[in-house]
Steps between C-alpha positions, in 0.01 A plus 500: 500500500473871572648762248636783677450908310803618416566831663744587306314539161666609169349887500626726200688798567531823206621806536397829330364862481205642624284649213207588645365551888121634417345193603425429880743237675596414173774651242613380172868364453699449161726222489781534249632139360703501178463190317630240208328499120450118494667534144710765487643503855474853504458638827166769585356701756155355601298744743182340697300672708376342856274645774600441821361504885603854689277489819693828631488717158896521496612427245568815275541567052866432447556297783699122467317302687489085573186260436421185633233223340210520792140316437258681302384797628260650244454430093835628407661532849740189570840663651586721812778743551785445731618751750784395649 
């Protein structure tokens, strides 16, 4: 019995603000998520920080921008930007 790939994988999708564009092909997002205290239920701002895949160096400070899960492309490197 043959198992057929699944085209259609589950790839995450974030969306955020470019911080930083010094890098080549590559420019650093931050994602903004607020979240629960386990206890408390008291809802915060959590920040995280995620470089991402520019091959054409557009991607400018300030700018919202989308990112999509990719296969690893260096160390630290594991998402691509979107131009749509």
């Amino acid at each position: 019995m043959e198992k057929k790939a699944n085209n259609n994988s589950a790839k995450k999708f974030l969306e955020g603000v470019v911080v930083s564009g010094k890098m080549d092909k590559t420019a650093v997002v931050a994602v903004n998520i607020f979240k629960a205290h386990p206890k408390y239920l008291k809802r915060y701002l959590s920040t995280k920080k995620y470089k991402a895949h520019d091959p054409e160096n557009r991607a400018k400070v300030g700018e919202k921008v989308k990112i999509r899960e990719t296969r690893p492309m260096s160390k630290r490197k594991k998402w691509e930007i979107i131009y749509e």
